[in-house]
C-alpha angles and dihedrals in degrees: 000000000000121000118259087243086052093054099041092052092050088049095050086045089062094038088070096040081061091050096052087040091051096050095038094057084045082049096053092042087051100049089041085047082051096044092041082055116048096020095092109035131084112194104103095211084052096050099042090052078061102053097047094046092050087046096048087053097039093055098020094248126171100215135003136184138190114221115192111207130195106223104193093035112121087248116035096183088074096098132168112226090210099186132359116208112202149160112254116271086023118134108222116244129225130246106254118236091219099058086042092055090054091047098051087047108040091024089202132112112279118197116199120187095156098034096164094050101041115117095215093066107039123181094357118138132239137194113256118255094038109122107151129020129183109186117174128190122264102209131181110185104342087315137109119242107156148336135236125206142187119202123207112015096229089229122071095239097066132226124326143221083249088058093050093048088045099043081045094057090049084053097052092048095041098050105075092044088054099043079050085055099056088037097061091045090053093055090048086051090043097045078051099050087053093043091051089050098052083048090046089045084046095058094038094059089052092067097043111082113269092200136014119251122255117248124187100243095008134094113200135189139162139157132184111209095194108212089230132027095286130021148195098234119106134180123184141183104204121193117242135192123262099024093302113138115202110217123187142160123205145184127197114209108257131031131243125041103333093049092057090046087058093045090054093053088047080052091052096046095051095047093053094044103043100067088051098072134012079221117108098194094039080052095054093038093062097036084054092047087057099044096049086060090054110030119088112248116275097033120110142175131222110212136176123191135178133168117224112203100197096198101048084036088226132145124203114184148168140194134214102194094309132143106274110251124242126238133197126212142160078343101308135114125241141194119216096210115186127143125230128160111234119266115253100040105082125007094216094065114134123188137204132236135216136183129216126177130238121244118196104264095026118137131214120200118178112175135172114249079260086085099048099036098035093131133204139228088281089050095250123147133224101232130186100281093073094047091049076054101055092040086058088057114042103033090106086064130089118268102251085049092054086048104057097034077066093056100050092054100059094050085054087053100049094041110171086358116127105229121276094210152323106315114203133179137191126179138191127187133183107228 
């Protein structure tokens, strides 16, 4: 017979084997519950909320919260709190600096059940109320991409080592699901984001002219290839009272969408202003006036605006900081130089304006600085030289032609090169 020590120490052996068996059949209905939960889902609030509120029931917590982390980002302590888990009545508490800083530095599981008096975490503070915290990593690939911690163990003692290995496991299963999450949501937001540019370059196209008017004894062409989907260059061709044609180019500082909403609002202006006076420089002067009411502060807009009178065969023109023009006549280049500051910078500019006559033959050709500073692999421009060059030779040619020899040319010269910026052409030609 056994003695009566010997029995009472087997049953109270078994007794403990129960009790791990036991916890160890609660712990794998609680991480199948977990995975059953937040395996198919893909909202990462949804799926956060999940995991807190398994966690809170698997180590009797009061509040948990999920902090995603970018690891790599310039500043890591910029961190999202996704989902908070609480008792009613209960004030959240924050996620303190001082516990984030460890994780992103030790990347392990920290248990806490004397968090003020703990000597690795000196002097840091801490919310009322917290008396015990268990945080645990989130990793994805060797790499941090969250926490998640659980505040106030329920029970006096604190949390236990059985907690931390239990809450880690919930970690390890739960991070992939939560970085697909993201991931997911990043790709929506993304998909959105493109969808939002090709309606925004939609829109764009449709204010820019389709086809050039048709002017008794001239032959006109342009085109505006923006370096992203959308762009900040504009050309117009604005109707005018007895026969007259305004012409402009312009470039808005910046490139991409705010750029073109910027550009919109130049087109607007213009057009609003040009039918008002047979003046250039009175036109840009008040279209300067008004911008500099609208535009933020450091934004600005090269323009330059002519007025072609077919019948007289004139050309009054003025510039606000643009490239100067090139002309081609009897078979020489010239600049059109005059100086203009910028709209959008001070609304007392004033600008000057200047006339030149048509020749038959002569050829007009206004860009955007896209065109001269367009730059290949080895980081070269294409500078005006090259595109005095190409108007030499191709002036004989019609305008559209000009204008896309000139094109062409710039894409040879950037090659593999993504573009430097909007490129814009207009070009008119004396029949």
């Amino acid at each position: 017979m056994p003695k009566p020590e010997a029995k009472a120490s087997a049953l109270q052996s078994l007794e403990q084997e129960n009790q791990e068996l036991r916890r160890s059949v609660e712990e794998l209905s609680l991480l199948n519950e977990l995975a059953r939960e937040i395996g198919a889902s893909v909202d990462t609030d949804n799926v956060i909320r999940k995991i807190i509120h398994q966690a809170l029931i698997s180590v009797q917590g009061e509040q948990g919260v999920i902090t995603l982390v970018e690891e790599n980002a310039e500043d890591p302590m910029n961190t999202l709190a996704r989902t908070v888990g609480s008792k009613a009545g209960q004030s959240p508490y924050r996620v303190n600096d001082s516990m984030l800083g460890w994780m992103l530095q030790y990347k392990r599981p920290l248990l806490l059940n004397d968090p003020v008096h703990d000597e690795r975490f000196r002097g840091a503070r801490w919310d009322a109320g917290v008396r015990s915290i268990l945080c645990v990593p989130l990793m994805n690939r060797s790499h941090l991409i969250g926490m998640l911690a659980v505040y106030n163990k329920k029970s006096e003692t604190g949390f236990s080592k059985n907690d931390e290995r239990l809450l880690a496991i919930m970690a390890a299963q739960s991070a992939q699901i939560v970085e697909n999450a993201r991931l997911y949501e990043e790709e929506k937001a993304l998909l959105h984001m493109r969808d939002e540019l090709r309606l925004a370059s939609d829109i764009q196209a449709s204010l820019l002219p389709k086809t050039p008017p048709e002017v008794p004894g001239y032959d006109i062409a342009g085109a505006s290839i923006p370096a992203q989907s959308v762009g900040g260059d504009y050309f117009d061709y604005i109707e005018l009272r007895d026969e007259r044609l305004g012409l402009c180019v312009a470039d808005v500082s910046g490139k991409g969408l705010p750029a073109s909403l910027l550009m919109a609002n130049v087109q607007a202006t213009l057009r609003a202003q040009a039918p008002w006076t047979d003046s250039v420089n009175v036109c840009l002067e008040r279209a300067n006036q008004l911008l500099c009411k609208s535009m933020r502060r450091g934004k600005f807009v090269t323009l330059f605006y002519g007025i072609l009178d077919s019948t007289q065969h004139h050309f009054r023109y003025a510039n606000a900081g643009h490239d100067p023009p090139l002309l081609h006549s009897a078979g020489t280049i010239k600049r059109l130089d005059l100086a203009g500051l910028a709209l959008g910078i001070r609304p007392a500019s004033t600008y000057m304006g200047d006339t030149l006559s048509f020749a038959s033959g002569d050829v007009l050709l206004i860009y955007s600085d896209g065109v001269t500073d367009a730059m290949n692999p080895m980081r070269e421009q294409f500078e005006g030289d090259r595109l005095k060059a190409l108007l030499l030779e191709h002036a004989d040619q019609p305008a559209q032609t000009i204008v896309e020899r000139v094109l062409e040319a710039v894409q040879d010269h950037m090659s593999d090169a993504p573009p430097f910026d909007d490129i814009t052409l207009l070009v008119v030609k004396r029949a």
